[in-house]
N, CA and C atoms as a LAMMPS dump frame, in Angstrom:
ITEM: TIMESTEP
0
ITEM: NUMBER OF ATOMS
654
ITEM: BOX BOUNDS ff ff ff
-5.0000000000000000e+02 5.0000000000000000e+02
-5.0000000000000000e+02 5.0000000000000000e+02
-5.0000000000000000e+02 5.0000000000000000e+02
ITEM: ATOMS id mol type element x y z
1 1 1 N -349.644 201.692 -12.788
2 1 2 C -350.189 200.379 -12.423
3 1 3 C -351.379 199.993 -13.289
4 2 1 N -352.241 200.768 -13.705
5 2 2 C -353.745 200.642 -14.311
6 2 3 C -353.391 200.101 -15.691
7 3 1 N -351.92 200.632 -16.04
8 3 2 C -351.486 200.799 -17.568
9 3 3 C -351.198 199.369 -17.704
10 4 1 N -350.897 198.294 -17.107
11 4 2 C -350.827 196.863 -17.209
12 4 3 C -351.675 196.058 -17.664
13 5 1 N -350.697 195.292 -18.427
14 5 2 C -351.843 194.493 -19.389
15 5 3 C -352.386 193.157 -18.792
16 6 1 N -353.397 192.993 -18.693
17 6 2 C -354.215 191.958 -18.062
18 6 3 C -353.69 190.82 -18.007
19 7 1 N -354 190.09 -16.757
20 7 2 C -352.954 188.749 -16.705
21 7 3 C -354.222 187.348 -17.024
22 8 1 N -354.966 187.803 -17.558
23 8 2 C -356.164 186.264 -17.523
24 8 3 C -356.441 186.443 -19.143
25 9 1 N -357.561 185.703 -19.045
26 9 2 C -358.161 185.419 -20.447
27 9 3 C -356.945 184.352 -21.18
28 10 1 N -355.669 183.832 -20.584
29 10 2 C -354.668 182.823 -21.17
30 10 3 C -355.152 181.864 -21.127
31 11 1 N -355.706 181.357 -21.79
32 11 2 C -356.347 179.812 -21.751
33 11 3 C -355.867 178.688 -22.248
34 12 1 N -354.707 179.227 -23.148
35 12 2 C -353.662 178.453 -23.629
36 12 3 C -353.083 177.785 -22.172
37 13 1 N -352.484 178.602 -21.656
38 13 2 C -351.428 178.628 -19.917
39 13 3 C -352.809 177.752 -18.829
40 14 1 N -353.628 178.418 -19.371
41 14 2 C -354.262 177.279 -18.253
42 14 3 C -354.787 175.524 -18.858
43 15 1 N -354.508 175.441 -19.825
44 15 2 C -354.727 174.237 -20.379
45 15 3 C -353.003 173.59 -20.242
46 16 1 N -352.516 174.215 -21.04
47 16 2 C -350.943 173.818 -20.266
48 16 3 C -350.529 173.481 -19.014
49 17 1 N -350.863 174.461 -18.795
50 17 2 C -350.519 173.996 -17.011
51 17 3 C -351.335 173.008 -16.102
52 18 1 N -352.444 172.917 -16.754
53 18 2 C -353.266 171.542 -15.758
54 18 3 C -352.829 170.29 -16.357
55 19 1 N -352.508 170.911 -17.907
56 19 2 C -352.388 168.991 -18.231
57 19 3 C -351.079 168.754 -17.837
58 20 1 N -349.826 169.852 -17.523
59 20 2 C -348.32 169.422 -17.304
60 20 3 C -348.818 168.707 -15.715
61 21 1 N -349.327 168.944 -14.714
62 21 2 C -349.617 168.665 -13.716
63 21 3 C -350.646 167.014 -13.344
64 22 1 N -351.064 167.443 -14.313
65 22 2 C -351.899 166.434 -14.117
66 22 3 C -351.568 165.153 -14.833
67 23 1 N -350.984 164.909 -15.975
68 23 2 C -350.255 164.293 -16.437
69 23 3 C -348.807 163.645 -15.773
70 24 1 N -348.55 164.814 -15.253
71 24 2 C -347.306 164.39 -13.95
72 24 3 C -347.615 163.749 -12.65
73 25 1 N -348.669 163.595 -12.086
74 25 2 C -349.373 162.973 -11.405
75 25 3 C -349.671 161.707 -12.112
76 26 1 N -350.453 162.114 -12.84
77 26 2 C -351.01 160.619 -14.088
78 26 3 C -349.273 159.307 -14.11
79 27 1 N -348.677 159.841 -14.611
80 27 2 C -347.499 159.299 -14.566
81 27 3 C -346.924 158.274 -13.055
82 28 1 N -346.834 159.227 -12.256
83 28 2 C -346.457 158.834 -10.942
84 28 3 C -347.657 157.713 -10.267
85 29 1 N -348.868 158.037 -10.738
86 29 2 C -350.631 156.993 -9.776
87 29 3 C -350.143 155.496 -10.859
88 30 1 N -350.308 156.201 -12.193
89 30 2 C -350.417 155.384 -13.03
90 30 3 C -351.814 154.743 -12.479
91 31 1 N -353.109 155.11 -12.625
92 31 2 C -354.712 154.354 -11.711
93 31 3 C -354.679 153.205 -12.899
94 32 1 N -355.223 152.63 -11.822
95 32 2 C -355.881 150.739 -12.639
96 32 3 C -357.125 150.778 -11.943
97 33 1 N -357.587 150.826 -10.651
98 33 2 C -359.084 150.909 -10.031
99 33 3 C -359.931 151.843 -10.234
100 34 1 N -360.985 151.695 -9.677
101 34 2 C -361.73 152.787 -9.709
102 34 3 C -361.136 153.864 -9.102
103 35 1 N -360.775 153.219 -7.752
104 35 2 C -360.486 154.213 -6.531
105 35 3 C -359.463 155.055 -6.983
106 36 1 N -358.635 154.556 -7.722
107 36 2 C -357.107 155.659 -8.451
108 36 3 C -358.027 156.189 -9.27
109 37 1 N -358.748 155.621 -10.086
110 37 2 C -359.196 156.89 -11.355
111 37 3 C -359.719 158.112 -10.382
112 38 1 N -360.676 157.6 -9.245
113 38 2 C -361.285 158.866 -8.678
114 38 3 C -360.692 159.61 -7.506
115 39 1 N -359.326 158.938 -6.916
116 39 2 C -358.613 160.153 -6.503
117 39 3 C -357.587 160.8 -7.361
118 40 1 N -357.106 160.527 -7.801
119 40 2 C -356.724 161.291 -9.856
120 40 3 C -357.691 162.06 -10.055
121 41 1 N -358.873 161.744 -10.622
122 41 2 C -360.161 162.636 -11.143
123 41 3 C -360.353 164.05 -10.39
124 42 1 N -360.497 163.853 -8.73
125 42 2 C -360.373 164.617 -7.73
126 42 3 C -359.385 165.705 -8.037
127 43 1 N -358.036 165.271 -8.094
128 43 2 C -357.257 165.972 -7.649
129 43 3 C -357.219 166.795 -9.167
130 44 1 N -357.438 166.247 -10.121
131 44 2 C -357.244 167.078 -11.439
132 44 3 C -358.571 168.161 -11.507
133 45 1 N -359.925 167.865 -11.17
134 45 2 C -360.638 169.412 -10.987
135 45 3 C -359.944 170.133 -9.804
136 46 1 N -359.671 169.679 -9.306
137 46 2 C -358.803 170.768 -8.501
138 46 3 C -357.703 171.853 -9.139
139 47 1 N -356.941 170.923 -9.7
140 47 2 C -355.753 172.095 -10.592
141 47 3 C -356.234 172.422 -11.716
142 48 1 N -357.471 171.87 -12.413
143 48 2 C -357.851 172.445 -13.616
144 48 3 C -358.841 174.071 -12.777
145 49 1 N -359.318 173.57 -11.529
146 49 2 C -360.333 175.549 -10.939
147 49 3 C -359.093 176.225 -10.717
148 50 1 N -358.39 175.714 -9.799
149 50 2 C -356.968 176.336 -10.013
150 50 3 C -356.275 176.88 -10.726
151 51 1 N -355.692 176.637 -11.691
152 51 2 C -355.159 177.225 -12.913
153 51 3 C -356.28 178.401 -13.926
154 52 1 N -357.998 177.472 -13.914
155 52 2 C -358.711 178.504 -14.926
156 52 3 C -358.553 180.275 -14.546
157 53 1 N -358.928 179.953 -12.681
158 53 2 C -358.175 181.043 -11.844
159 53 3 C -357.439 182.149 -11.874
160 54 1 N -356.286 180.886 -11.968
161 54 2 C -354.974 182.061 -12.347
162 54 3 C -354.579 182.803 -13.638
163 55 1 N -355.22 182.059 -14.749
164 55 2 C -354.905 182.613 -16.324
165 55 3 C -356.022 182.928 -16.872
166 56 1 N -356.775 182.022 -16.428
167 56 2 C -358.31 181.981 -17.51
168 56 3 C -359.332 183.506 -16.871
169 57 1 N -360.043 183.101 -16.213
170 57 2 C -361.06 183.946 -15.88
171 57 3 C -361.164 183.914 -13.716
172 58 1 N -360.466 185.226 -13.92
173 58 2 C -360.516 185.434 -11.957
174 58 3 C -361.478 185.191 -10.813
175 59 1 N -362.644 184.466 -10.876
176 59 2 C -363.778 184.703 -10.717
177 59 3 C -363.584 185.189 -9.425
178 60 1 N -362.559 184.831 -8.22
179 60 2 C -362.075 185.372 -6.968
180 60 3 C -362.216 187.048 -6.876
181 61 1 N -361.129 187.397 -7.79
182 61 2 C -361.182 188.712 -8.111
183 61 3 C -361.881 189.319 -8.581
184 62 1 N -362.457 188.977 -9.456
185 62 2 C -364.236 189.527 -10.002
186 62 3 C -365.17 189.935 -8.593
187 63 1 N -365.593 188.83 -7.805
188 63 2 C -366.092 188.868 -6.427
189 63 3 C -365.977 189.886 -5.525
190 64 1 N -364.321 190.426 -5.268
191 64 2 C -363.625 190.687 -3.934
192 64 3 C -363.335 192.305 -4.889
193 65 1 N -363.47 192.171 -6.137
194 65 2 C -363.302 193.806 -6.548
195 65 3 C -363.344 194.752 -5.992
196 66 1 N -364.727 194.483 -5.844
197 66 2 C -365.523 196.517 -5.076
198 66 3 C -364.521 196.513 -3.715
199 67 1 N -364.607 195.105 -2.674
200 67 2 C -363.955 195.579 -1.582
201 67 3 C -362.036 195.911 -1.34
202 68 1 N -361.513 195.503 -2.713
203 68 2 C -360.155 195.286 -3.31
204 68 3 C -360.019 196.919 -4.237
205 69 1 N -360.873 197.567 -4.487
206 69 2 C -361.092 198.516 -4.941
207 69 3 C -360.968 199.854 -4.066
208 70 1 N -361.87 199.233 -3.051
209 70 2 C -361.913 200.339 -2.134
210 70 3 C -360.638 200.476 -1.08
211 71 1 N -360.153 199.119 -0.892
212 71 2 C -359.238 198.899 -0.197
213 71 3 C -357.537 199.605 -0.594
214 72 1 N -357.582 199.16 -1.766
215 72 2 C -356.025 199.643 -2.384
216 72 3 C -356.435 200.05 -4.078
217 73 1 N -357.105 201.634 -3.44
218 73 2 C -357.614 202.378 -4.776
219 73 3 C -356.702 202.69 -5.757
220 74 1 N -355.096 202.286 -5.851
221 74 2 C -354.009 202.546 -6.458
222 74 3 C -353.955 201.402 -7.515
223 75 1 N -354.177 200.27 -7.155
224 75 2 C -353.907 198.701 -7.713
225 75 3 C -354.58 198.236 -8.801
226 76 1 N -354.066 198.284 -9.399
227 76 2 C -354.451 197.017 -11.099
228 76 3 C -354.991 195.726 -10.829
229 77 1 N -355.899 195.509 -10.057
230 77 2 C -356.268 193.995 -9.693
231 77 3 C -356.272 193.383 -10.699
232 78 1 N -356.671 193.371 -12.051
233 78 2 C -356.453 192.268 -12.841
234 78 3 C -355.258 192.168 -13.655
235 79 1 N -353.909 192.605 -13.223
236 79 2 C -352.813 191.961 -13.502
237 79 3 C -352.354 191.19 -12.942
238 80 1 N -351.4 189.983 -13.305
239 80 2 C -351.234 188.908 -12.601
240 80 3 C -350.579 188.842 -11.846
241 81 1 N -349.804 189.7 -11.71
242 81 2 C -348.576 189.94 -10.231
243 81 3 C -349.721 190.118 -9.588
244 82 1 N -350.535 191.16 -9.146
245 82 2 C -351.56 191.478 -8.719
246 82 3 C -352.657 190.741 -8.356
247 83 1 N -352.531 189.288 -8.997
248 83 2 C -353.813 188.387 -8.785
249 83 3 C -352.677 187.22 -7.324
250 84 1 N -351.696 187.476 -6.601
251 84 2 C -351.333 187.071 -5.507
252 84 3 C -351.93 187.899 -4.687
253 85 1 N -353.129 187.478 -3.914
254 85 2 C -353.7 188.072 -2.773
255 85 3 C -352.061 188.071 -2.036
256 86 1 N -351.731 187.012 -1.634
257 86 2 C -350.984 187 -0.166
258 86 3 C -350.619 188.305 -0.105
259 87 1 N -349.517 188.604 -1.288
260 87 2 C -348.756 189.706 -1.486
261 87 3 C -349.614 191.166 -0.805
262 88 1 N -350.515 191.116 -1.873
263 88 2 C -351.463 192.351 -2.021
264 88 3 C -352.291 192.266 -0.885
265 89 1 N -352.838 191.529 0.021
266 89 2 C -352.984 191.657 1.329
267 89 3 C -351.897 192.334 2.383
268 90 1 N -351.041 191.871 2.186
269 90 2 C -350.167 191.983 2.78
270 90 3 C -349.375 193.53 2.776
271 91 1 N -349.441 193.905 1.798
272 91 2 C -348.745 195.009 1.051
273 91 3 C -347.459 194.836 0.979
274 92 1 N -346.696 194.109 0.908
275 92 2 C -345.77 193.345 0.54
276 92 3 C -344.816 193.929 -0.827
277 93 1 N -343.836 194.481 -1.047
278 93 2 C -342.904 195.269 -1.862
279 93 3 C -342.155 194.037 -2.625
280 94 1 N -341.773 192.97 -2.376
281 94 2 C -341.056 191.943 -2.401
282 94 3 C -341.828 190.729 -3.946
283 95 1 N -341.241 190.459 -4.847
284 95 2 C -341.673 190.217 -6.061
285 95 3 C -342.614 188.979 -5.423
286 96 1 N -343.662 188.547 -6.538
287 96 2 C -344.799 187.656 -5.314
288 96 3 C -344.201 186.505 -6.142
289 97 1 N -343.093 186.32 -6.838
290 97 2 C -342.468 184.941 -6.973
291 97 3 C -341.074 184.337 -5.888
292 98 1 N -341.036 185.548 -5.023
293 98 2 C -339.835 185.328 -4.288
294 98 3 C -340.088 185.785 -2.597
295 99 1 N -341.994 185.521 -2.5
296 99 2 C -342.3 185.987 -1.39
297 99 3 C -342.222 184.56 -0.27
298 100 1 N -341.851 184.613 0.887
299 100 2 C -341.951 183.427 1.104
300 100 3 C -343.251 183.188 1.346
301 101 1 N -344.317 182.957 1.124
302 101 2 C -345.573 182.067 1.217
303 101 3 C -345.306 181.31 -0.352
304 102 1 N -344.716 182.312 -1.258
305 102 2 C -345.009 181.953 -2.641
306 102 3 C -343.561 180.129 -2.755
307 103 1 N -342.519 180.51 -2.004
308 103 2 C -341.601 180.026 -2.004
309 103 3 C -341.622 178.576 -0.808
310 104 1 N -342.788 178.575 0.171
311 104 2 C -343.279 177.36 0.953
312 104 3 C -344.202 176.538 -0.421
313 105 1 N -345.051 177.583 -0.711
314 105 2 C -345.948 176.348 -1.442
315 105 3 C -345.37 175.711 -2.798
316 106 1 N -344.246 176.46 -3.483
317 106 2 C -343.288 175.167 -4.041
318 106 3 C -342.695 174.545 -3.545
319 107 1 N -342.424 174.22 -2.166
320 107 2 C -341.434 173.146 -1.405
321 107 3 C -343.044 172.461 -1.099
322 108 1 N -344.162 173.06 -0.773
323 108 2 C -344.777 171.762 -0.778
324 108 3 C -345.303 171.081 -1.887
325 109 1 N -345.571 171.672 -2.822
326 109 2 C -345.793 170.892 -3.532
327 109 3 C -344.878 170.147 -4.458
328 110 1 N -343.52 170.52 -4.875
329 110 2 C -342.458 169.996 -4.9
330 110 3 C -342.338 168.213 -3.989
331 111 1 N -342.322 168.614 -2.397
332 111 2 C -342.638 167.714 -1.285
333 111 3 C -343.445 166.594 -1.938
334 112 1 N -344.984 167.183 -1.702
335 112 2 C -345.854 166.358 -2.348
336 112 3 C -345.458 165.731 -3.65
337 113 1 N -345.132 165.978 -4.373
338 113 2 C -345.35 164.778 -5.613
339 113 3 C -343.518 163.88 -5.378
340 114 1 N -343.032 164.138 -4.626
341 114 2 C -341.564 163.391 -3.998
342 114 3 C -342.725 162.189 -3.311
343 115 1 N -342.99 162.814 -2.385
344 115 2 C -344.239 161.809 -1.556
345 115 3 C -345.166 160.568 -2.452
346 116 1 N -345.889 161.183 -3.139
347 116 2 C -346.703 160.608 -4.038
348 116 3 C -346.029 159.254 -5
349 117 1 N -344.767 159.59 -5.59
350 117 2 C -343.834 159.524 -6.649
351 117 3 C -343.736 157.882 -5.615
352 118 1 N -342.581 158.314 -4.441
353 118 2 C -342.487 157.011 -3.555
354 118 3 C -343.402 155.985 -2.812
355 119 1 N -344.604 156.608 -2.562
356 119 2 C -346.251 156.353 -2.316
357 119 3 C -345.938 155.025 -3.208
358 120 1 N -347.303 155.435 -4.476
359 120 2 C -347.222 154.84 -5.429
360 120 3 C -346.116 152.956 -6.242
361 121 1 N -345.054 154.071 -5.994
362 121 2 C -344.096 153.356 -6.582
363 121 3 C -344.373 151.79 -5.572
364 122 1 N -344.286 152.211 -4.159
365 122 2 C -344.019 151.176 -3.282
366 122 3 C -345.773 150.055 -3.309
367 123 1 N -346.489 151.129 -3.168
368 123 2 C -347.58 150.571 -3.582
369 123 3 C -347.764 149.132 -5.02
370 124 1 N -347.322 149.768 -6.031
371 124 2 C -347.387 148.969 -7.075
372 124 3 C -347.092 147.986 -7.022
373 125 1 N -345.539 148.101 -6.894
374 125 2 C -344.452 146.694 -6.351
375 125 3 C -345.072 145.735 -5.489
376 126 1 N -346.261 145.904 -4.491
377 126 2 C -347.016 145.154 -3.396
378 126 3 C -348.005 144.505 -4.356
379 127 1 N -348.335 145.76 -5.212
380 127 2 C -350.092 144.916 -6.173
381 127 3 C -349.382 143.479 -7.146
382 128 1 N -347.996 144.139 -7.609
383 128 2 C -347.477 142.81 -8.595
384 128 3 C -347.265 141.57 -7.939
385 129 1 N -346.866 141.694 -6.597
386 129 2 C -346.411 140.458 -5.945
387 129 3 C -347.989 140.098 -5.256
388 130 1 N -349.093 140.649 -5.335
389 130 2 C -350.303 140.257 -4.591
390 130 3 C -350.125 140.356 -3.247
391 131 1 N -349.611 141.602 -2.569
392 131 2 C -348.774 141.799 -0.996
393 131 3 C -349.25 143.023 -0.321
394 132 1 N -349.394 143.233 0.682
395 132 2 C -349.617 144.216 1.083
396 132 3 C -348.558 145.223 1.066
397 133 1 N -348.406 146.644 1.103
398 133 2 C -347.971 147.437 1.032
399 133 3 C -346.977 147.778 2.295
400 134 1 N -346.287 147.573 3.113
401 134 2 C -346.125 147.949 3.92
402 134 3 C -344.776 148.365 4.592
403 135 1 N -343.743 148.706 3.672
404 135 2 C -342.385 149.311 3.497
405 135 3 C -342.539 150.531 3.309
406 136 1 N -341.392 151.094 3.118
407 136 2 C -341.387 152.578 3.181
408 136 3 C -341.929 153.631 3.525
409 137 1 N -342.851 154.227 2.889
410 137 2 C -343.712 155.31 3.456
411 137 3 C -345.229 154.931 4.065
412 138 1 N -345.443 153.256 3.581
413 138 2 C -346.517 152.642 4.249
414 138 3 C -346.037 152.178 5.186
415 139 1 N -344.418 152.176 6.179
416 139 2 C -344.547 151.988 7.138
417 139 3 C -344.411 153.109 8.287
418 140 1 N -344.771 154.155 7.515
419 140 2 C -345.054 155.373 8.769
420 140 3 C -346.644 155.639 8.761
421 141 1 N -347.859 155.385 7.26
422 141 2 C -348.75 156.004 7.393
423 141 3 C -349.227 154.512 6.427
424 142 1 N -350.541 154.761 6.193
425 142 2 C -351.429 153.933 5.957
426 142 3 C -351.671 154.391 4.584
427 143 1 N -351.755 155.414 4.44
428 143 2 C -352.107 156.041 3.248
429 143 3 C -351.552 157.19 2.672
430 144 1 N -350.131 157.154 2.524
431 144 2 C -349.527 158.136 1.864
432 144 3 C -349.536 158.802 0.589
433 145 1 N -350.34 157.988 -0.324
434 145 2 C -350.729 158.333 -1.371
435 145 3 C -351.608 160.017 -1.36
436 146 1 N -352.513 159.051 -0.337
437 146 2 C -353.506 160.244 -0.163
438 146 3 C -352.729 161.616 0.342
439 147 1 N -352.258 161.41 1.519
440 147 2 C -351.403 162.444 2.207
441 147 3 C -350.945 163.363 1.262
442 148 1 N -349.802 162.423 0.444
443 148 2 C -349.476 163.403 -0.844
444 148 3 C -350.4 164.639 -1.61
445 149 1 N -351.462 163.722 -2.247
446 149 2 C -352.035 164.717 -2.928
447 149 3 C -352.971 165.838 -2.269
448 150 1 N -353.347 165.778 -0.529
449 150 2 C -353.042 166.978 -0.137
450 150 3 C -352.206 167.464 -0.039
451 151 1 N -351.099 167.432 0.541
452 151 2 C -349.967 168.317 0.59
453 151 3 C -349.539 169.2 -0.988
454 152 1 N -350.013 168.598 -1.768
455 152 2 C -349.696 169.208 -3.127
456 152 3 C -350.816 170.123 -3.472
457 153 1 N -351.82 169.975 -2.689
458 153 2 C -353.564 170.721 -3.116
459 153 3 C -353.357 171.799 -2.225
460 154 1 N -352.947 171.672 -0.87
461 154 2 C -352.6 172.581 -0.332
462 154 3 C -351.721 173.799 -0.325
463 155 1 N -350.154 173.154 -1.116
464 155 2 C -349.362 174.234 -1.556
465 155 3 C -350.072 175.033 -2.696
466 156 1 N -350.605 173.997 -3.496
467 156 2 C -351.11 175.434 -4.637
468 156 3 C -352.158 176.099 -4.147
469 157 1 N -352.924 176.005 -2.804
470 157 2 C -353.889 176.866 -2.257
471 157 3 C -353.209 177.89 -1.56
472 158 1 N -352.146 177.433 -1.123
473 158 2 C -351.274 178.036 -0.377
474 158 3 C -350.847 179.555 -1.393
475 159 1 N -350.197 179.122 -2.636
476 159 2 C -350.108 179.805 -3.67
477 159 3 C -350.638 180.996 -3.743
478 160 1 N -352.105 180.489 -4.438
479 160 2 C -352.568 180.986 -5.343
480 160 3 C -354.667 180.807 -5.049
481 161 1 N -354.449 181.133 -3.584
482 161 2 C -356.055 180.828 -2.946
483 161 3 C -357.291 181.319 -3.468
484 162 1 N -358.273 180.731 -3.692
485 162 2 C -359.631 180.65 -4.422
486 162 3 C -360.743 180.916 -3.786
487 163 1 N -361.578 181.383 -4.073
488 163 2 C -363.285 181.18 -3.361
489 163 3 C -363.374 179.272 -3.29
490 164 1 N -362.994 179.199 -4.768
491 164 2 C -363.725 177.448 -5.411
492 164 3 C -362.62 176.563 -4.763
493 165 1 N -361.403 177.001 -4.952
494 165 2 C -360.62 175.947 -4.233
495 165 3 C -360.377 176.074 -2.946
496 166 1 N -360.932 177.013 -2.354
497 166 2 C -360.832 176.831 -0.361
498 166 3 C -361.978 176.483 -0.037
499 167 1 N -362.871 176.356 -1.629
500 167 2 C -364.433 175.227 -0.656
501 167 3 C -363.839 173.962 -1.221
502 168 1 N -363.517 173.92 -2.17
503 168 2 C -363.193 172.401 -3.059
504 168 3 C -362.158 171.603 -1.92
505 169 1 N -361.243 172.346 -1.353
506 169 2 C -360.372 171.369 -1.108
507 169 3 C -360.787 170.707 0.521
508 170 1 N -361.545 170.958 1.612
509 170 2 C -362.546 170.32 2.516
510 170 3 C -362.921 169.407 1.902
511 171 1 N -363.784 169.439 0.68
512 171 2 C -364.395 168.4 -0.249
513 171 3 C -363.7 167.245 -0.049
514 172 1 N -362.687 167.642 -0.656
515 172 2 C -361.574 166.395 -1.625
516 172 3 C -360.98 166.037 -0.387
517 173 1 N -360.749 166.946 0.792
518 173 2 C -359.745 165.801 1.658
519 173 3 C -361.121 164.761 2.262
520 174 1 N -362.038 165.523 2.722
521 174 2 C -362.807 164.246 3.286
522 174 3 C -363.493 163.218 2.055
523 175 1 N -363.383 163.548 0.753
524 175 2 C -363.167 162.377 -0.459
525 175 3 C -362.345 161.603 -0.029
526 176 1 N -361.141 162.176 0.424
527 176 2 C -359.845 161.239 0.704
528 176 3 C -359.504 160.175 1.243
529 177 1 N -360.519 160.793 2.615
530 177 2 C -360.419 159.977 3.984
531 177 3 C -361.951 158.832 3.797
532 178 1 N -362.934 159.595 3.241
533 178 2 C -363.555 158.185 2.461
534 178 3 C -363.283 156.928 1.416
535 179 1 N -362.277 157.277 1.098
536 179 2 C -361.821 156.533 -0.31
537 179 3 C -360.884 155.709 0.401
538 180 1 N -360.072 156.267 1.798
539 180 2 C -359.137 155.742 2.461
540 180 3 C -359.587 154.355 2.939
541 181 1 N -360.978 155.051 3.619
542 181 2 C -361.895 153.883 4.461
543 181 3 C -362.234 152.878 4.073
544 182 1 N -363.006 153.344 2.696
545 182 2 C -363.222 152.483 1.185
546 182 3 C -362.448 151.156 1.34
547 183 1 N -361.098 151.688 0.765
548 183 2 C -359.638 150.832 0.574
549 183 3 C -359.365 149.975 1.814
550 184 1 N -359.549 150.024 3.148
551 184 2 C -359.627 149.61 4.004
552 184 3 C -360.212 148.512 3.914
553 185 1 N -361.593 148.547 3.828
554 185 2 C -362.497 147.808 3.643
555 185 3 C -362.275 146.152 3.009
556 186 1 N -361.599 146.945 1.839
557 186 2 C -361.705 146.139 0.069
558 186 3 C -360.078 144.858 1.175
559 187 1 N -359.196 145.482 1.69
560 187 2 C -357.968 145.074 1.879
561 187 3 C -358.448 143.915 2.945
562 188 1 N -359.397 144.558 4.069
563 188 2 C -359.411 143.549 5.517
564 188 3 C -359.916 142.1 4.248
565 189 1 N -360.871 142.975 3.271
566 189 2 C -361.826 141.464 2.958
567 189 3 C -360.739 140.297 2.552
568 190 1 N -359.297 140.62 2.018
569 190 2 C -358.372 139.802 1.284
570 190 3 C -357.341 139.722 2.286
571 191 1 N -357.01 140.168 3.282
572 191 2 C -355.435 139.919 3.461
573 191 3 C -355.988 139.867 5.276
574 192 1 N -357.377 140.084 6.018
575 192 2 C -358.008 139.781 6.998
576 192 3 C -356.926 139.919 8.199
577 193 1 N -356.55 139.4 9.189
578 193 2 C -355.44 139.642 10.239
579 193 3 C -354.075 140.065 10.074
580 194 1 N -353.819 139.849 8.576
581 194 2 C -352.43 140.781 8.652
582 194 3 C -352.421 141.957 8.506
583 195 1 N -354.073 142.698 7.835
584 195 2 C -354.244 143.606 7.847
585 195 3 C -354.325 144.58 8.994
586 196 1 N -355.515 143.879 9.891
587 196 2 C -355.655 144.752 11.03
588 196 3 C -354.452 145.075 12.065
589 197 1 N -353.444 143.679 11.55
590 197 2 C -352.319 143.636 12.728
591 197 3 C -351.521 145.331 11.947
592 198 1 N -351.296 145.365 10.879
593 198 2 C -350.546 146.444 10.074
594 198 3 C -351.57 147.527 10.871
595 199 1 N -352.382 147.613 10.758
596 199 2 C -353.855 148.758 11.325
597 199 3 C -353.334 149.041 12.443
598 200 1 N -352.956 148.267 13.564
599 200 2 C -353.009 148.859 14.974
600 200 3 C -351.986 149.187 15.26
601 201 1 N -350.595 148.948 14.636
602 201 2 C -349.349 149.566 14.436
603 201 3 C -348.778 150.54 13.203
604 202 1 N -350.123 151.258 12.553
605 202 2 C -349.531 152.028 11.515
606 202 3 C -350.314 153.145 11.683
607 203 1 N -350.49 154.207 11.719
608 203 2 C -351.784 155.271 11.717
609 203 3 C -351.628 155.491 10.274
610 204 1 N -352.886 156.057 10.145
611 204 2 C -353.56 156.223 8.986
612 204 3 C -353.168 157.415 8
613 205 1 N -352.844 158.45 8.821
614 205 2 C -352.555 159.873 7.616
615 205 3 C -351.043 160.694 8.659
616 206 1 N -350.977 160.295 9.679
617 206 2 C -350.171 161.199 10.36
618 206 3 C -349.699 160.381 11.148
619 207 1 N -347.977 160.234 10.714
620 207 2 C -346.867 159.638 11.457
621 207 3 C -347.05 159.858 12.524
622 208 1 N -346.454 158.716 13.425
623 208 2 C -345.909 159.042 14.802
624 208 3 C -344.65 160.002 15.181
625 209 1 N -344.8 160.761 15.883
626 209 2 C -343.255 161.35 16.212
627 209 3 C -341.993 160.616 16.316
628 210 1 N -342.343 159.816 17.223
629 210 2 C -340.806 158.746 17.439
630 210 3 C -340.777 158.208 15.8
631 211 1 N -341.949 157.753 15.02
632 211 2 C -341.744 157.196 13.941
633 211 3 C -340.784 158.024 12.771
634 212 1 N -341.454 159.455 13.033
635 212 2 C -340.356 160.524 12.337
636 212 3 C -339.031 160.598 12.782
637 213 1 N -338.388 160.557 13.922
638 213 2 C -337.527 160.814 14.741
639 213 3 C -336.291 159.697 14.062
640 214 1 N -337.37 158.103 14.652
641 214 2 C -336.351 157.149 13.363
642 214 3 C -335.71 157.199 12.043
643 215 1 N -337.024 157.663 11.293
644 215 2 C -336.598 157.655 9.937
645 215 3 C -335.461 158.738 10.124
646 216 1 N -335.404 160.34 10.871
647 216 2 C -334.216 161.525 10.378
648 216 3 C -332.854 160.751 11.373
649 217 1 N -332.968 159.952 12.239
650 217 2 C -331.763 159.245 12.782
651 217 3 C -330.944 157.979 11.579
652 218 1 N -331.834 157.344 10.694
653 218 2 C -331.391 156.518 9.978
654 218 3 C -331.303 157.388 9.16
């Protein structure tokens, strides 16, 4: 195990991998406001601590050594199979690409940018016509955009969990739910009673049940 060659210091893989992500996001927001540049902005230090993490420099594992040391005195902590706590908590025999925690947080984040992708899209189509948003996934939630890019912050925490990204991501959701409020705001000032009427029949981040129930019956 000791004889394994170190899985960090790739800085290539972590520059790759934030910009494939983040760029893939970029694609799907496509931001014109402030408010898109800075929940974009958000969500990209997120997968850029994320990724430095996983390839670049462990700082998690650096931290949790001595007690990861003492714990499983057999283990190569800085190889990268090895840098999946879940697994290695767990003691887990089962490859940590085919573990299921490893195999939820690609369905969510998979999920998430499906979410985001239709978010967005429906969103736009409302800004061209000067309309409010309020088909598809804006007619189960208020702000699915947002929703999305937790659910996608979450699977890769889910992943691949951090010191920086299990404080960062508290941060960014209540960024979220401010930026939500924000947007709120900016909308009552222009579109005034059709807004609030959409408000008292739509919740904000979390469908209704019967509302779910409809959509898997249709």
């Amino acid at each position: 195990m000791h004889g394994e060659q170190s899985g960090y210091g790739l800085w290539t893989l972590v520059i790759l991998n934030s910009a494939i992500f983040i760029i893939f996001a970029f694609s799907f927001t496509k931001p014109k406001s402030k408010t898109d540049w800075r929940s974009l902005g958000a969500f990209s230090a997120f997968i850029l601590a994320l990724f430095t993490e996983m390839y670049g420099f462990p700082l998690t594992i650096y931290l949790l050594s001595g007690w990861l040391g003492q714990q499983f005195p057999a283990l190569d902590i800085f190889s990268h199979n090895n840098g999946h706590l879940w697994t290695t908590l767990l003691g887990s025999e089962i490859n940590p690409h085919l573990h299921p925690i490893h195999i939820a947080s690609n369905i969510l984040i998979v999920v998430g940018f499906v979410l985001l992708s239709s978010a967005w899209k429906t969103l736009h189509a409302a800004q061209k016509n000067n309309a409010l948003a309020m088909t598809g996934l804006y007619a189960k939630v208020r702000h699915p955009q947002y929703v999305a890019f937790i659910v996608i912050m979450f699977g890769f925490l889910l992943m691949w969990p951090t010191i920086l990204t299990l404080v960062m991501f508290p941060v960014l959701v209540f960024m979220y739910y401010r930026l939500a409020k924000h947007e709120e705001n900016e909308v009552i000032k222009e579109f005034g009673n059709v807004y609030l009427n959409y408000k008292r029949h739509v919740p904000s981040f979390f469908p209704r049940l019967g509302s779910i129930q409809t959509t898997a019956k249709n």
